[in-house]
C-alpha positions as CSV (number, residue, x, y, z in Angstrom):
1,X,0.0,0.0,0.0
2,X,3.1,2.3,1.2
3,X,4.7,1.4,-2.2
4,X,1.3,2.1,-4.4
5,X,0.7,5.3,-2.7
6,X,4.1,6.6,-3.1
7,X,4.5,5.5,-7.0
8,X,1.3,7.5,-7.7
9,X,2.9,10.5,-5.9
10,X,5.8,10.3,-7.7
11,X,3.2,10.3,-11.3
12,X,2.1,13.1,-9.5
13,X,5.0,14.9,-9.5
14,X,6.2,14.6,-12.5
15,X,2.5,15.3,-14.2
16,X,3.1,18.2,-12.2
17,X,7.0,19.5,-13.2
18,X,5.7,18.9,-16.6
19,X,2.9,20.9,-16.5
20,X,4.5,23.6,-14.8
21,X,7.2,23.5,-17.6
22,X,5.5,25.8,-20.3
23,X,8.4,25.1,-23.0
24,X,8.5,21.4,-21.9
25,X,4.5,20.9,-22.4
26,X,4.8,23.0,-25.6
27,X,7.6,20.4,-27.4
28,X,5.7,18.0,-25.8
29,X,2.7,18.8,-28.0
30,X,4.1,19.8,-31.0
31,X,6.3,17.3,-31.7
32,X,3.8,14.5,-33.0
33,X,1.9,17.6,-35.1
34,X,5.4,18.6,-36.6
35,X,6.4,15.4,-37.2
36,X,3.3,14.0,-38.9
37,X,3.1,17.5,-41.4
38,X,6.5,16.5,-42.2
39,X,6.6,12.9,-42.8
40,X,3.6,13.0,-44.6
41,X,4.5,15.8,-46.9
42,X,8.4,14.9,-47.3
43,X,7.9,11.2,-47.8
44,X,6.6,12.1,-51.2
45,X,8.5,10.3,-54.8
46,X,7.2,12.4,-57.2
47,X,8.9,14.9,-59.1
48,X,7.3,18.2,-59.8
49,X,9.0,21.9,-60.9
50,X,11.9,19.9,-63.2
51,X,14.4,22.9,-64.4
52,X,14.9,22.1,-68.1
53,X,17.1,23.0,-70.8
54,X,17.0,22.8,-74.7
55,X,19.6,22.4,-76.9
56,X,17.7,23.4,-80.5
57,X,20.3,24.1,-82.9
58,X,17.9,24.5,-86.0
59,X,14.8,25.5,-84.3
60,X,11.9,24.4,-86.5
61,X,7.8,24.0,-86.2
62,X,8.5,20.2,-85.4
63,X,11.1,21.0,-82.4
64,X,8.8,23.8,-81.4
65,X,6.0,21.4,-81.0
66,X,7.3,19.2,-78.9
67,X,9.5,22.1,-76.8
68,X,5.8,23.6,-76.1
69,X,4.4,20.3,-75.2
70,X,7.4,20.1,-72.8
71,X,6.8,23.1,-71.1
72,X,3.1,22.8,-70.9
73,X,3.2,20.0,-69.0
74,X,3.2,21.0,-65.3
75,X,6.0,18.9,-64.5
76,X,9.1,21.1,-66.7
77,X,10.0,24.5,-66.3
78,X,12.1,25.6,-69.5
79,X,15.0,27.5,-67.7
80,X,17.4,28.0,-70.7
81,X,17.3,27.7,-74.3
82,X,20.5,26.8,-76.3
83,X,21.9,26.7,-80.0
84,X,24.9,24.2,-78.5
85,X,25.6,22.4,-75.8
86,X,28.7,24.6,-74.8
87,X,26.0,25.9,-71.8
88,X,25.6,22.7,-70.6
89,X,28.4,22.2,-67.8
90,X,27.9,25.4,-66.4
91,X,23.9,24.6,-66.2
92,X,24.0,21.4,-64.8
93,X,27.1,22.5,-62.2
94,X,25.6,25.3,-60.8
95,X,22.2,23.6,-60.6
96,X,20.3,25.7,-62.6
97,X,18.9,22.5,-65.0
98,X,18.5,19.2,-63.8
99,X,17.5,18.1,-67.3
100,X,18.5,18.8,-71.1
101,X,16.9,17.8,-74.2
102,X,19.2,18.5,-77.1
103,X,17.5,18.1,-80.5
104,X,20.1,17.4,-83.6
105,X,20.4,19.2,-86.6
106,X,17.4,19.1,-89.1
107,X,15.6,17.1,-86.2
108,X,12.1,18.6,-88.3
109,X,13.3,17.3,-91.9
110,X,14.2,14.0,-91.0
111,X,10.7,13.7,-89.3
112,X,9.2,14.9,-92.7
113,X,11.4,12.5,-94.7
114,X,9.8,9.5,-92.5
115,X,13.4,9.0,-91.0
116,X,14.4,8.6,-87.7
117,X,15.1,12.0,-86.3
118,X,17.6,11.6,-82.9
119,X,16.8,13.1,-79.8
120,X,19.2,13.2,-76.4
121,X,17.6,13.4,-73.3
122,X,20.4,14.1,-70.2
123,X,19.8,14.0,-66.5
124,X,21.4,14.8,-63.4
125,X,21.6,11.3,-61.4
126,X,22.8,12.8,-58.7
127,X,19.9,12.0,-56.7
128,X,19.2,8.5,-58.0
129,X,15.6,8.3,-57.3
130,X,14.7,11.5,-58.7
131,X,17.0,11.2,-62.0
132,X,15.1,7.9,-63.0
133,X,11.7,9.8,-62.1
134,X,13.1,12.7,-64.0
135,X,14.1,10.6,-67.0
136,X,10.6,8.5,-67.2
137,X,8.5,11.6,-67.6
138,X,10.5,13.1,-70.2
139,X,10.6,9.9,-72.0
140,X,7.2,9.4,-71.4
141,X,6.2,12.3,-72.8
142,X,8.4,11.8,-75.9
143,X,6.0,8.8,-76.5
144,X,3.0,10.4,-76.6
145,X,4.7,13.1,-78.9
146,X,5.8,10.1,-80.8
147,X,2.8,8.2,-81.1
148,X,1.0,11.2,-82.2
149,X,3.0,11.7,-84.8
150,X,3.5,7.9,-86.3
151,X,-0.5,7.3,-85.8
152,X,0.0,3.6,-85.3
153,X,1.7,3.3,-88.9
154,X,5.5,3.5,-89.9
155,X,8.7,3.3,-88.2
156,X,9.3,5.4,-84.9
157,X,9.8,9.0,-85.7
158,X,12.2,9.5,-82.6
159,X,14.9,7.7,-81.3
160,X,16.3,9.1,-77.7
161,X,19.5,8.7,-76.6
162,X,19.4,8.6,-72.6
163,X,22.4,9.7,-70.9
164,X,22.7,10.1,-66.7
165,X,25.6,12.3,-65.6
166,X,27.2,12.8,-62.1
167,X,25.4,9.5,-61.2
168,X,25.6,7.0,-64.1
169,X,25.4,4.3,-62.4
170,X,22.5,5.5,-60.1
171,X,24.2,4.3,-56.7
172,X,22.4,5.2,-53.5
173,X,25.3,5.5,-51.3
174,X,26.0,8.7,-53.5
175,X,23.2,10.3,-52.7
176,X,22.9,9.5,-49.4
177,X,26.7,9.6,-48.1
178,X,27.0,13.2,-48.7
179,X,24.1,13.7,-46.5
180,X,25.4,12.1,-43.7
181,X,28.3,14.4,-43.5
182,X,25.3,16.9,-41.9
183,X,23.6,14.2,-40.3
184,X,26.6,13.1,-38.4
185,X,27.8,17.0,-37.8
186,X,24.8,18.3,-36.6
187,X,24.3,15.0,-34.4
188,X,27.5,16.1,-32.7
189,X,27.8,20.0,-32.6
190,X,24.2,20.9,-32.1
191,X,23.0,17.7,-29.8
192,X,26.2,17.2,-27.7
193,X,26.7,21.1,-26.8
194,X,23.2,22.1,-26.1
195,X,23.1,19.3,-23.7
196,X,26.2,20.1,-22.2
197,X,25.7,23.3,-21.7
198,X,22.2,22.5,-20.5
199,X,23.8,20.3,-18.0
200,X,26.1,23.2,-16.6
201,X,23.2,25.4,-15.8
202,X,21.2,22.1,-14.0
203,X,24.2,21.8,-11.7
204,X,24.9,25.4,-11.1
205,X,28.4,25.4,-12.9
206,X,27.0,27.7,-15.5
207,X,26.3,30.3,-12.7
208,X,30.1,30.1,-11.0
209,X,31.2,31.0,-15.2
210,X,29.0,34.2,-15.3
211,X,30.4,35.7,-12.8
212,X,33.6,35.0,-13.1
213,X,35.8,37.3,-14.9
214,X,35.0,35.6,-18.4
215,X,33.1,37.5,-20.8
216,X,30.2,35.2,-22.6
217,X,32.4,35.0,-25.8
218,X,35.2,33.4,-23.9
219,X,32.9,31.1,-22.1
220,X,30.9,30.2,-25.5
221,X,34.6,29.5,-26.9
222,X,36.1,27.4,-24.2
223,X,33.1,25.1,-24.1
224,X,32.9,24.6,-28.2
225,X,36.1,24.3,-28.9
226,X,36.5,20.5,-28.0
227,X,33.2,19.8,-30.2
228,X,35.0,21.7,-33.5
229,X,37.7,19.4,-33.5
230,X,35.6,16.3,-33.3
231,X,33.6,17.6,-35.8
232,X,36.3,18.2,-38.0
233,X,37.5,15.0,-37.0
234,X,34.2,13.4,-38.2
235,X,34.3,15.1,-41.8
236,X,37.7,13.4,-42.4
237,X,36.6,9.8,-41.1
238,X,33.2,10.3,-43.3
239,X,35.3,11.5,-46.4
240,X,37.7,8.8,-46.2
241,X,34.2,5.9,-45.5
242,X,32.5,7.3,-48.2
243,X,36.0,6.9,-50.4
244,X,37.1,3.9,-49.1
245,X,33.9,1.5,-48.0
246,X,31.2,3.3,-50.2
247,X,33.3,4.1,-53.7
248,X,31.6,7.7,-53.7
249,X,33.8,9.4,-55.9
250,X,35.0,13.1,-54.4
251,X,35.7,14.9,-58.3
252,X,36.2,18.5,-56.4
253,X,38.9,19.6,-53.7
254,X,38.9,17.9,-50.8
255,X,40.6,21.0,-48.7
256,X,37.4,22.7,-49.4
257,X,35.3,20.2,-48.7
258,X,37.0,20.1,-45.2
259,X,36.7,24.3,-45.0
260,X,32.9,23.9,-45.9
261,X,32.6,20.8,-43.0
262,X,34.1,23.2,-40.7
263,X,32.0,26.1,-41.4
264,X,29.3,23.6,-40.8
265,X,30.1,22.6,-37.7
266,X,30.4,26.4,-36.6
267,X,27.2,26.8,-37.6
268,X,25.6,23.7,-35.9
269,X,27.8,24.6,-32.6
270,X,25.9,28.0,-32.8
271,X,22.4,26.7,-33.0
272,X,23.6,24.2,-30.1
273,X,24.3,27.2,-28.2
274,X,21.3,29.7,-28.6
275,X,18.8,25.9,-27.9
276,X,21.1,25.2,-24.4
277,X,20.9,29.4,-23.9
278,X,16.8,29.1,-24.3
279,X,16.2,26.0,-22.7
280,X,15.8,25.6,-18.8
281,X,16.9,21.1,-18.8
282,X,18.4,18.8,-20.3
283,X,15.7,17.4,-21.4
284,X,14.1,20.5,-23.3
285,X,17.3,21.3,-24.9
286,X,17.8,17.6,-26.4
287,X,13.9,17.9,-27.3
288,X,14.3,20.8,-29.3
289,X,17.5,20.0,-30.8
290,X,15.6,16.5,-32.5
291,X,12.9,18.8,-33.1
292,X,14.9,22.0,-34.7
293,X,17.6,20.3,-36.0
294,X,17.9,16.5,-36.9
295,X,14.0,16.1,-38.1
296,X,14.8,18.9,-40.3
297,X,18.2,17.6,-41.5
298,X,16.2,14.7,-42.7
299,X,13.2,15.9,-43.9
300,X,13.9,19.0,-45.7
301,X,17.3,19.6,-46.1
302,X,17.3,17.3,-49.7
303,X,19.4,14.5,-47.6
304,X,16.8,11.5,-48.3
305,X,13.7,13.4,-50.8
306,X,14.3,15.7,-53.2
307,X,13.0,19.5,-52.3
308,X,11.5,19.9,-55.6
309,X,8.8,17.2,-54.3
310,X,7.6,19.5,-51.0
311,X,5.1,22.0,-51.0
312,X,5.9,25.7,-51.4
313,X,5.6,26.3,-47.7
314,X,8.1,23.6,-46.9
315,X,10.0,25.2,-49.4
316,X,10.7,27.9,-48.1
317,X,10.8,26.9,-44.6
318,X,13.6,24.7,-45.7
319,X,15.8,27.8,-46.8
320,X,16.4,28.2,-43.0
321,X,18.0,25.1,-42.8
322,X,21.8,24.9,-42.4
323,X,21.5,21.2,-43.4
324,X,19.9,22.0,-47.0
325,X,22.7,24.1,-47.8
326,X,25.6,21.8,-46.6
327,X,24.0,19.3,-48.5
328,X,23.9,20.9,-51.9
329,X,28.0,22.0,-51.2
330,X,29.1,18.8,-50.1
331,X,27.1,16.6,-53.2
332,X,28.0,19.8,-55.7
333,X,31.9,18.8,-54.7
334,X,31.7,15.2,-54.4
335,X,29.8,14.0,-57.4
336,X,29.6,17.4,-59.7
337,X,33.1,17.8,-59.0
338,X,32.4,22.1,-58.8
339,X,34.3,24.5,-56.9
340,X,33.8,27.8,-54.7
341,X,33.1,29.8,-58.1
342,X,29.5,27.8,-57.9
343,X,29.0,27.3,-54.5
344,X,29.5,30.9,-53.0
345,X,26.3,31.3,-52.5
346,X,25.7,28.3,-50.4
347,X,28.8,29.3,-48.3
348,X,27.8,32.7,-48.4
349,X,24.2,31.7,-46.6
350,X,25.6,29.0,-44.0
351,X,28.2,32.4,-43.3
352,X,25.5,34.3,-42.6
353,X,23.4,32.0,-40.7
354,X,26.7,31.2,-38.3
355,X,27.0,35.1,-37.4
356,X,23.3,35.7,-36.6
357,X,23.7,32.6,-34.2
358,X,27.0,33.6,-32.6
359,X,25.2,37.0,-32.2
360,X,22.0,35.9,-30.9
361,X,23.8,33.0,-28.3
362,X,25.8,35.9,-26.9
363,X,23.0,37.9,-26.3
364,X,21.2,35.7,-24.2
365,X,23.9,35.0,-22.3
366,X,24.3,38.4,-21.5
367,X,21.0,38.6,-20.3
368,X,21.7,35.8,-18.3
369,X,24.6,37.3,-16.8
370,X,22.6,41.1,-16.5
């Protein structure tokens, strides 16, 4: 009886400290509302928004026809239109196609003449999954084109000539190792420091450092420090994995690949530092770090579905992501083999993102020190 009355006091209790808790009761309840809107509009395989480019170097009514039935679609979005395919590198390096269609010369006469006019259809594969999706609607659509054309009689009008670059092969460890390079980084920086730092103000140890002659920025520095060298430590171990277990080929400079890890990390240490700064436990802080931070890595950073297949909203929210932008640098070196002159503007975001946390972490513990 003593035993049953005191476990229910003990329920009590905690029902109690949790209620009390107004950030622990609010993670509490959003967490299984944030994670279903996620899951159940991320874990989506369709394709929709593909950036397309044509190669027409004799435009004529019969590649005009099939250009417009292209872009009437809903699925393409005609980004660039080319008399060569000189464009092509820089289009698919910097991300701005995913797709080319390049017609050959006199592509409309050899349909007239009843011959076989050639048409190449090229896809990024760097994301396996949506490079085959990719390729299927275009060819697809080719088809229909096609069988308009031949109605049912003669020999087929159009040969394609599919071609998958950055990813020939389609292998899934090259999408997905790339993305673990985040996963792993922000598993360390973000989790391990907001908890530690959490832990320092649940024993008091946090308290002794604010008053002590430190100012915040030496504090914040002390206690990161250890976690940038084991996330630096980690991009190494995960480049030479992916090299050495997984074959994933690394085309672009390692040495910048290792400057965009740490920059990373930095910014993953920061948001581990404003979480543990706004977070009264332990257990809050590791609560919103799953929730803030590793959800979104997966979910909407491009690590395991393609952003072209969320919603707008989720779109955009996913521009405030760290992850989404590591991502694109660290697969844009790896597989596309592309260097700073296309990837500035990544870095340039995940720089920015790293001061306005460093600023904002300080700030609250100033206030905490005030």
């Amino acid at each position: 009886m003593k035993r049953s009355s005191a476990f229910l006091g003990l329920l009590q209790k905690e029902a109690r400290h949790i209620l009390r808790d107004r950030r622990t009761l609010a993670v509490i309840v959003l967490m299984p509302i944030i994670q279903v809107v996620l899951f159940g509009y991320a874990i989506r395989t369709d394709v929709e928004d593909i950036r397309l480019a044509i190669v027409d170097p004799e435009p004529d009514a019969a590649t005009h026809a099939l250009r417009t039935r292209l872009g009437a679609s809903g699925l393409f979005r005609i980004v660039a239109v080319e008399r060569s395919t000189d464009g092509l590198n820089a289009l698919f390096a910097s991300g701005a196609a995913q797709q080319a269609v390049v017609f050959e010369r006199g592509f409309g006469d050899r349909l007239e003449s009843a011959r076989a006019a050639r048409i190449q259809i090229i896809t990024d594969a760097a994301e396996p999954n949506t490079g085959t999706a990719m390729q299927n609607y275009a060819d697809a659509l080719i088809r229909d084109h096609e069988g308009e054309l031949r109605e049912g009689t003669g020999p087929p009008p159009i040969a394609a000539d599919v071609r998958m670059r950055f990813n020939p092969t389609r292998e899934s460890s090259n999408l997905f190792v790339p993305g673990l390079i985040a996963f792993v980084i922000t598993i360390i920086s973000a989790l391990m420091t907001a908890i530690s730092l959490a832990r320092e103000k649940e024993t008091g140890t946090m308290e002794v450092l604010l008053v002590s002659p430190l100012r915040p920025v030496e504090i914040i520095a002390g206690k990161v420090a250890p976690y940038l060298l084991v996330g630096l430590a980690t991009v190494v171990l995960v480049i030479i994995e992916a090299r050495l277990i997984f074959g994933v080929p690394l085309r672009g400079s390692a040495v910048l690949l290792l400057a965009e890890g740490v920059l990373f990390t930095v910014t993953s240490l920061s948001l581990g530092i404003l979480i543990s700064a706004r977070t009264p436990s332990q257990r809050v802080a590791m609560t919103a770090v799953l929730a803030g931070t590793m959800l979104p890595t997966v979910m909407l950073s491009g690590f395991i579905f393609p952003l072209e297949s969320l919603p707008t909203p989720l779109r955009l929210i996913s521009a405030v992501i760290p992850a989404r932008w590591f991502v694109e640098i660290a697969r844009g070196i790896m597989l596309k083999g592309v260097g700073l002159d296309h990837l500035w503007q990544e870095s340039l975001v995940l720089v920015g993102m790293t001061g306005v946390l460093l600023m904002a972490s300080m700030r609250s513990f100033r206030v905490r020190l005030d």
